[in-house]
Structure formats: C-alpha cells, structure tokens
N, C-alpha and C positions, 0 to 999 in steps of 0.2 A: 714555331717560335724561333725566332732571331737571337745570333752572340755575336756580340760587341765589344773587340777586345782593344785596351787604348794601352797603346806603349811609351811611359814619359822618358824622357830622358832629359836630366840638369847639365850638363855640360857634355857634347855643344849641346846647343840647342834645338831639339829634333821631334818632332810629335807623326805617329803614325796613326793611323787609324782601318783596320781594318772591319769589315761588316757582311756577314753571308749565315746563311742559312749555316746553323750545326749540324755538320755529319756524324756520321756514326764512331761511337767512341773507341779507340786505337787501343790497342793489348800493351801491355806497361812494359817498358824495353828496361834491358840491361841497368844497373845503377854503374852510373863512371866512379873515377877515384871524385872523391871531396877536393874540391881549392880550396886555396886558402880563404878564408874568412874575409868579406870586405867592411869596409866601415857598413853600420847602421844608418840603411835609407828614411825620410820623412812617412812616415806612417800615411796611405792614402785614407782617400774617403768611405767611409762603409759601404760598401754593397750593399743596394735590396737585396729582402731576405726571399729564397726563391717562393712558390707556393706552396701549401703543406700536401705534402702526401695521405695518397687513400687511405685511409682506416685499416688494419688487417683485421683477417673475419674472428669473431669471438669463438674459443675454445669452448666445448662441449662443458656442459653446466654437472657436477659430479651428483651420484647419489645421496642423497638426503640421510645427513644423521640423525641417530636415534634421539628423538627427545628426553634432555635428563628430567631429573625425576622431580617432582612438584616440592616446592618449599613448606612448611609448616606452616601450617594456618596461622596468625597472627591472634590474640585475644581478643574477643567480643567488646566491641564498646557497649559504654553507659545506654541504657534504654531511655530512649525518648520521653518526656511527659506524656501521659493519657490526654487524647485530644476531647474536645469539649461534646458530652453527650447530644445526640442529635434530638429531633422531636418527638415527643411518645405518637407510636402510632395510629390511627382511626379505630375507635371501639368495637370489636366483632356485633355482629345482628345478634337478638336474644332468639337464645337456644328454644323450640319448643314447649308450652308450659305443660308440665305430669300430668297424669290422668288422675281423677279425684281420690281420693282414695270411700272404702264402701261405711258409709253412715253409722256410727255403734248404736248398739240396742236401747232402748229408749228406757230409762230406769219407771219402776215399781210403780205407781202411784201410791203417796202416801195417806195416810188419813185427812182430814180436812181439815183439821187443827193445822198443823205446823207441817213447813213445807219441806216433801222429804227430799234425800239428800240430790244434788245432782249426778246425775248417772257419766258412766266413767266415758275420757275422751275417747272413740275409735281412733284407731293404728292411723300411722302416718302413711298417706300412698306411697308409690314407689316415684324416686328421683326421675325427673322427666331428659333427655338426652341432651347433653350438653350442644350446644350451639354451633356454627363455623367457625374459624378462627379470624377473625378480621386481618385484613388488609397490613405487611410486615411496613413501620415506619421509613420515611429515608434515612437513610446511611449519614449519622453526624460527620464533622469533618475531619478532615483525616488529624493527627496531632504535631506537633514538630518533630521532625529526623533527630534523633539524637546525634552526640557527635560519633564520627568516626575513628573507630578501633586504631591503634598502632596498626602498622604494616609488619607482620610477620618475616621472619627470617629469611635473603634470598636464595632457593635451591641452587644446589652446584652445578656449574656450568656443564650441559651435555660433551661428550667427544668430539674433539674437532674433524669433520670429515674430508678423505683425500681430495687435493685439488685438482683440477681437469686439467687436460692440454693448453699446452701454450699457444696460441695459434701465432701467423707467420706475424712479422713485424712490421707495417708499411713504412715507404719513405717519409720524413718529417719534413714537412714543409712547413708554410706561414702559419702559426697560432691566429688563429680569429678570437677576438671577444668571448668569454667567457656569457653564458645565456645563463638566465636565471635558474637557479637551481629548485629541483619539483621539491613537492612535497615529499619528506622520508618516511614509506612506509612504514609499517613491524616487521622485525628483523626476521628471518626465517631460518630455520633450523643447519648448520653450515655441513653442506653437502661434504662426503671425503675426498680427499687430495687424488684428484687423477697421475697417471703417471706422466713423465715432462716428456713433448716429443723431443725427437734428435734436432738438432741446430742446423738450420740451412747450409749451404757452402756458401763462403763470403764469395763476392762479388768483387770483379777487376778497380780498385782504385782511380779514380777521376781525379782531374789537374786540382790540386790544391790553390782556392781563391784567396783573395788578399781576407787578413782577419778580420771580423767583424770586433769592433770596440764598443759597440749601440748595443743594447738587448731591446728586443723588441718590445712593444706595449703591454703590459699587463692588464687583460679583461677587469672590465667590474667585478669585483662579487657580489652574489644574490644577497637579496635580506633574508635575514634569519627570520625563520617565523618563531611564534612564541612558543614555552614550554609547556606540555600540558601537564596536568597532578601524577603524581607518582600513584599509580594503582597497587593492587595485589600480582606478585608474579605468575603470570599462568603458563600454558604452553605459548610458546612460540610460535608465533606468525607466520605468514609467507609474507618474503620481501616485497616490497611494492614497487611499483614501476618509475624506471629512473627517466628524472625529467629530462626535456627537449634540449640536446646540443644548442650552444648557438651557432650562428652563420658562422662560416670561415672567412677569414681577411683575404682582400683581391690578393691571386697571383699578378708577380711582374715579370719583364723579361730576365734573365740571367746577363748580371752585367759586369765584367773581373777588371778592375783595375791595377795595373802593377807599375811600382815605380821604383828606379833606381838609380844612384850615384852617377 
C-alpha cells in the first residue's frame, strides 16, 4: 500500500508532493514546548476513510442460566359449539337365531261337546347369542375452535447470567453496508456474566490525519418482518442463528492532506 502526502502552502506559493512506499512506523519522540497559536488554516478536503479492520474473535459464550419459573396458567376459554353429528354407522349382521325352545304338553282332550280349554303355552327358549357389532360410522366433522383464553400472567424473569470475556478489539476500518438482517430466533436463556479480561497495552500513536468532516454512508436497514401472535409464555428457547454480515466497503489508499497559512 502506497502514502501520499501533499504539503499546501498559501503564501508563497509552493506545492510539494511526495510519494513512496510506508515504512515502518517511528516510536513517538519527545513533545517540544507549545508556540504560540497561529491564525485558523482553511479546513482541507476529507480524507478516504481507510478500510475497516478484522473483526476481533468472539468471547467465550457464558453458562446458561437457570430457567425461571413457569407463569400461571391463564383461564380456559369458552368451549367451542358441538360440531355437526356425523352419519349413523352400517347396521351389524343379525346375531344367530335361538334354538327352539321344547313343545309344551298337549292338553287333556275334552268331551265332544264343547271344545276343551287350550292347553298352556311352553316356556320361552333361551335368548340366542347376540350378533357382531357392525362396522364403527365415520367420524362427523370436527366443530368450530372456540375462542381463545386470555393469556395468563407473565412469569418472572430468570437470573441474568455472568457475561464471558471480552475478546480483543480489531482495528476499525470502512463500515460496508449494513446486509439484511436474519430472522430473530427464541430468545435463549442468558448465560452468566463471564469475568472481563485485562485490557491490552495501548499501542504507539500514529501521525494524526487532517479531520474528517463527511461521516460515512449509512447501510440500508433490513425490513422488518411481521409480528407473530402473542402465545402462552413457556420456557425459553435457544437463540437462533444471527444473520449474514453484509459485504464490507472497498478499502482505499491512506491519503493525509494538510494545509497551512
């Protein structure tokens, strides 16, 4: 990567230009005394912004807190109307017919005059075995869902658990475009707080570039997807998996403008 550093000068008239590969960066010498203050130079042109620096690696994810404790049921809604009976089902086969039962005794003969009485019925055989049970009808249709119960009280929020290390911080470089934002899982139970590591040792200070006055672009943001119904609260989920970065914006060269009276 190539520095490009342009020296203006307003009176006289003098423009330098130097151009070479960047060496390696100088250890910060002594501070002089302060001069005096000079008039306020014309503000230069902004600087590209350099490229964004790597990502530092993510801190160890902490133990999973306890789940708190379940909300109180909500009250039962209204029961639905009874749905419409379905069709009676196919008549069973008739059961076997009884066996006779045995003839009663044949009465007296009377005299030849007048007809004597009718002699008494025999006994009733015995009931003959009842039959298969036919074929169960289909299943009428189902009835309409009644409405839906109130949503019950929501339990109190579990312990919030310690958070993990902080891992190292990378260089910040060019923000790229914000990429669409994933779908948000179910929230997962929040692990405890890890202890914080120690803090790097700062790093030697680099030449201060003319101020940037631009902010850079602001990414799109994703669309919102829609809301789904408020359920019953249950235990907590595991988080779901967080969508795709987008691209990062082109790095440029590192280019310092400075100007003065």
């Amino acid at each position: 990567m190539s520095t490009i550093i342009v020296i203006e000068s307003i009176t006289p008239q003098v423009s330098v230009t130097f151009a070479a590969d960047q060496g390696p960066q100088g250890g910060q010498g002594a501070t002089g005394p302060t001069g005096p203050t000079g008039p306020t130079g014309a503000t230069g042109s902004t600087g590209p912004v350099g490229p964004q620096g790597a990502t530092g690696a993510t801190g160890a994810t902490g133990s999973t807190g306890n789940t708190g404790p379940t909300g109180a049921t909500g009250p039962t809604g209204n029961t639905g109307p009874t749905g419409a009976t379905g069709p009676t089902g196919a008549t069973g086969s008739t059961g076997a017919t009884g066996a006779t039962g045995p003839t009663g005794a044949t009465g007296a003969t009377g005299s030849t005059g007048a007809t004597g009485a009718t002699g008494a019925t025999g006994p009733t055989g015995p009931q003959g075995s009842t039959g298969d049970t036919g074929p169960t009808g289909p299943t009428g249709p189902t009835g309409a869902t009644g409405q839906t119960g109130a949503t019950g009280p929501t339990g109190p929020t579990g312990a919030t658990g310690e958070t993990g290390p902080t891992g190292p911080t990378g260089a910040t470089g060019l923000t790229g475009p914000t990429g669409p934002t994933g779908a948000t899982g179910s929230t997962g139970a929040t692990g405890p707080t890890g202890p914080t590591g120690d803090t790097g040792p700062t790093g030697p200070t680099g030449a201060t570039g003319a101020a940037s006055t631009v902010p850079g672009p602001t990414g799109p943001t994703g669309d919102t997807g829609p809301t789904g119904p408020t359920g019953a609260t249950g235990a907590t989920g595991a988080t779901g998996a967080t969508g795709p970065t987008g691209p990062a914006g082109a790095g440029l060269p590192d280019i310092f403008m400075l100007g003065g009276m």
